[in-house]
N, C-alpha and C positions, 0 to 999 in steps of 0.2 A: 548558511551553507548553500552550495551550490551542488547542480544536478550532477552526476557524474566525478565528485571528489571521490565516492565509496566503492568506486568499481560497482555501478550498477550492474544488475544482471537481469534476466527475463526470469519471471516468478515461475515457479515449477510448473503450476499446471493453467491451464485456459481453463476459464467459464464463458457461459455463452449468455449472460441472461441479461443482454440489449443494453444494459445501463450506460448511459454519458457520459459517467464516470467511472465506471468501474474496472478492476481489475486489467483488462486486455481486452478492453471492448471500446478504447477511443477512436470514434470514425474519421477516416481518413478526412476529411473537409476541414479537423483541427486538431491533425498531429500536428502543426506546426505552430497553435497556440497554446496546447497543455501535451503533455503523453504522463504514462505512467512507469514508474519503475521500481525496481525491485533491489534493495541494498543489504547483501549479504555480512553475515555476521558470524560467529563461529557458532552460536546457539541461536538467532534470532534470524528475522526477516523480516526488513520493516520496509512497507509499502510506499513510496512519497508520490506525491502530485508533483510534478514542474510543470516550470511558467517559463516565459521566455520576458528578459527585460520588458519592464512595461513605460521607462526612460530611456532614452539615449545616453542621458550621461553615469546610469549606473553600469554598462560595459557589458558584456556580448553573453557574460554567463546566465542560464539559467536558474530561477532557484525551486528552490524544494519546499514543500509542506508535509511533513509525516502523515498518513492516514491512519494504518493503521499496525499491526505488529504481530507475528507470529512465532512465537518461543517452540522450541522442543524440550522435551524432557527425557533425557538418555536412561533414566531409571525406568519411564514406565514405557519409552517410544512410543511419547504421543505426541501433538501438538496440541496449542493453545493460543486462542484468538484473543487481542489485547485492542484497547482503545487508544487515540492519545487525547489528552483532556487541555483547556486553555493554557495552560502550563508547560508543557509538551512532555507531560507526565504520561506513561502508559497503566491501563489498568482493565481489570481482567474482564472481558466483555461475557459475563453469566449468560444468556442465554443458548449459548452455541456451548454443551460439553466439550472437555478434550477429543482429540480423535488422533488416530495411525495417519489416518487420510488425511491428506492434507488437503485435496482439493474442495471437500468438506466445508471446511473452513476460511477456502479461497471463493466460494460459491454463496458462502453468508458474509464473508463481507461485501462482494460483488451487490448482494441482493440489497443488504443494508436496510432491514424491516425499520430498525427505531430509527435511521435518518444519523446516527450519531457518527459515521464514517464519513460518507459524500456531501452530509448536510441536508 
């Protein structure tokens, strides 16, 4: 999949907590080797890394790595933070409860205590 097939879009809310990878905190020095974005969904939000070709002959698009994922649930208007696993299975990241907030949940992925988002 390439960056920009899903109508990316800017994720709802900013965090500020420095990371290199995170959320909306890629320093300008190498927005032009990774950025991040945000790929809306009618219940979801899933986060991806791009890359920009790393060959010339695979062609100008950039591609995507899913990080991580954010579901709503219309019955209780919460959100829920998700993983993606080697598979590119998603699956429910336990230490972060649901929350209304979303920025919540933009702010634990951002921080990414267990390493299992950014690595």
């Amino acid at each position: 999949m390439t960056c920009g097939q899903h109508r990316p879009r800017r994720c709802p809310s900013r965090t500020s907590h420095g990371r290199a990878g995170g959320v909306n905190s890629v320093p300008v020095h190498v927005r032009d080797q990774v950025r991040i974005e945000c790929e809306v969904a009618q219940r979801h939000l899933t986060m991806v890394e791009c890359r920009p070709p790393w060959r010339s002959d695979t062609g100008p698009a950039w591609t995507s790595l899913p990080v991580g994922r954010l579901r709503y649930t219309r019955a209780t208007g919460t959100w829920m933070l998700y993983w993606r696993d080697r598979n590119h299975r998603f699956h429910r990241y336990d230490p972060t409860p649901p929350s209304a907030d979303i920025a919540v949940l933009l702010a634990e992925l951002d921080r990414d205590p267990t390493g299992i988002f950014w690595g």
